[in-house]
N, C-alpha and C positions, 0 to 999 in steps of 0.2 A: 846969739848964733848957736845953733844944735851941734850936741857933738854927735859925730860919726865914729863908729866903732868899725871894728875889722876882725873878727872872733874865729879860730880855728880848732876847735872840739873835738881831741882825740877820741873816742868810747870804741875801740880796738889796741888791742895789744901789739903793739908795733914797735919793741923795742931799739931796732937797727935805725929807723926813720929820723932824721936828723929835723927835729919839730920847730924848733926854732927859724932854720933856713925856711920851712914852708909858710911859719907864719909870717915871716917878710916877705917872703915871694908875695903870698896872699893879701897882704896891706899894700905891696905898694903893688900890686896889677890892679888891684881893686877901684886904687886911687885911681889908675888912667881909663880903665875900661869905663868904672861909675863914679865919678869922681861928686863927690860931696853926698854919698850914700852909704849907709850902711851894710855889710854883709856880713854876713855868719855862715861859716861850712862846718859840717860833721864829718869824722870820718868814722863810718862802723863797717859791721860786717854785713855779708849778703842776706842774710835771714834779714836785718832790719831794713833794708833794701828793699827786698820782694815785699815785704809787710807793707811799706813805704808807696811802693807801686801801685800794687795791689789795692789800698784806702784811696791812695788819691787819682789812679788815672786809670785804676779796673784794669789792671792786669795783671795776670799771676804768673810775671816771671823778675828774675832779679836782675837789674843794669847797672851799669856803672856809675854812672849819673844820674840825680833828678836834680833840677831846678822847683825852687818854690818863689815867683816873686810876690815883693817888692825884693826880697833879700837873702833868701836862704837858698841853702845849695847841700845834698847830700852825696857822697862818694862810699864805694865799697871797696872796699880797701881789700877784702879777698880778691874783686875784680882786676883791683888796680895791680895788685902783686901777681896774678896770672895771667894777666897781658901785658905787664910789664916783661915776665922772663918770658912771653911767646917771644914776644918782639926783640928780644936783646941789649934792653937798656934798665933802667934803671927805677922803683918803685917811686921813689923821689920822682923822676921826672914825669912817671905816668898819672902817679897822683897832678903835678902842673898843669901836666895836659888837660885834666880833666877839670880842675880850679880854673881854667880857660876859658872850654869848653862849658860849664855850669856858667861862668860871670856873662859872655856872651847872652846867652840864654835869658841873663837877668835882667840884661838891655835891650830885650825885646827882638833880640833874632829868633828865626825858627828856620832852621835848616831843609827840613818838612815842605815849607810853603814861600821862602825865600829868593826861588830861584838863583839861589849859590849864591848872595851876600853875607850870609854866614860862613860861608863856606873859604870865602875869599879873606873873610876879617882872620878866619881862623890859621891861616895859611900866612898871611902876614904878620900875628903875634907872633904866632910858633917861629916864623926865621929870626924875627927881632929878639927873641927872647934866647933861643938858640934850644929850640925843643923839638923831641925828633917826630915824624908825622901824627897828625891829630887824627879826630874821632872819623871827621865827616870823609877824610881823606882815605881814611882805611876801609869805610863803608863803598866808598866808590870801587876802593880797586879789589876790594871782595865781591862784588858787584856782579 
């Protein structure tokens, strides 16, 4: 039987971030969203973000998320902490949002070309999980 792994890779300086709490958040969403797969997150800063974009999907600007599948997922943690205080909550939770958001992603959603099944999964984690509105949620009503 394969083991599956669950890896969450600080390379940002994020002293306040309680890393432990994310890496369990992270193992056990992981478990339900892909369950008998592995995944690995990074969290860096925007410059490796934009880089990041930039190689793999030809764009040069820097996001908060990218998905890589079969398993990996990157976050910007500048991103995550400046839309964490736009919004009023908390860098912990916005990083969630986005380990969400990315795991989704892993499983074959695309928000893009989905006609809002992404959209709906995402809206249903976030209440069960008790996290405050997600990505695709805030794109609409900036919209």
């Amino acid at each position: 039987m394969p083991a599956y792994t669950t890896s969450l890779l600080f390379q940002h300086p994020s002293p306040k971030v309680r890393r432990a709490e994310l890496r369990r958040f992270l193992k056990d969403l992981a478990s339900n969203v892909l369950p008998g797969q592995s995944v690995s997150c990074l969290i860096t800063s925007d410059a490796e973000l934009l880089d990041l974009n930039r190689k793999f999907r030809g764009k040069n600007e820097a996001t908060d998320v990218l998905s890589f599948p079969p398993e990996d997922i990157a976050i910007s943690f500048d991103r995550a902490a400046a839309q964490a205080f736009e919004l009023g909550h908390s860098v912990e939770d916005e990083l969630r949002i986005l380990m969400l958001h990315g795991l989704l992603h892993l499983a074959g959603m695309d928000h893009h070309t989905d006609h809002g099944a992404m959209a709906r999964a995402e809206v249903r984690w976030r209440k069960r999980l008790g996290l405050p509105s997600g990505l695709i949620e805030r794109a609409g009503a900036s919209a």
